[in-house]
N, C-alpha and C positions, 0 to 999 in steps of 0.2 A: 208371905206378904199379901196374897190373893185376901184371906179371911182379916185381914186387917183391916185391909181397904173396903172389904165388904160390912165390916163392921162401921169403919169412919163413915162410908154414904150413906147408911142408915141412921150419923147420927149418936150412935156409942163408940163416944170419943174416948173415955177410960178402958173401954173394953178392947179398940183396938191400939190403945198404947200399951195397955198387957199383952197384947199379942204381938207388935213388935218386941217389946223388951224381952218376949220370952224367944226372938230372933238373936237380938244381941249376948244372952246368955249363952248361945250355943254357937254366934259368931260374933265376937265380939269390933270385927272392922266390917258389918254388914252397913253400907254407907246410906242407903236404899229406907233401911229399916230406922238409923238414925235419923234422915232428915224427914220420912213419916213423922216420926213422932214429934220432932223439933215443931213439925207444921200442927198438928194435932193440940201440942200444947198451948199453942198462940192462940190455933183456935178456940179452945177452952176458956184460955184467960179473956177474950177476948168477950164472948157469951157470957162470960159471969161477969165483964163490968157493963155489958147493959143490961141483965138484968137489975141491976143495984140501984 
């Protein structure tokens, strides 16, 4: 979780949804690691519609 979170403050937001999903792959009810990403992806989508 730690390098995930260090990756999302920096910014590499695909980098740390690979690093939770590689959470979920080896726990698949890691709840912690799901709602990272849930947040992660928002915020992705989020940055891509302004820059558009």
């Amino acid at each position: 979780m730690d390098q995930g979170l260090q990756e999302y403050r920096r910014g590499e937001l695909d980098r740390a949804i690979r690093t939770w999903k590689s959470i979920l792959s080896f726990n698949a009810g890691h709840s912690e690691a799901r709602k990272a990403i849930e947040t992660a992806t928002i915020q992705k989508k989020s940055l891509q519609v302004m820059e558009d």
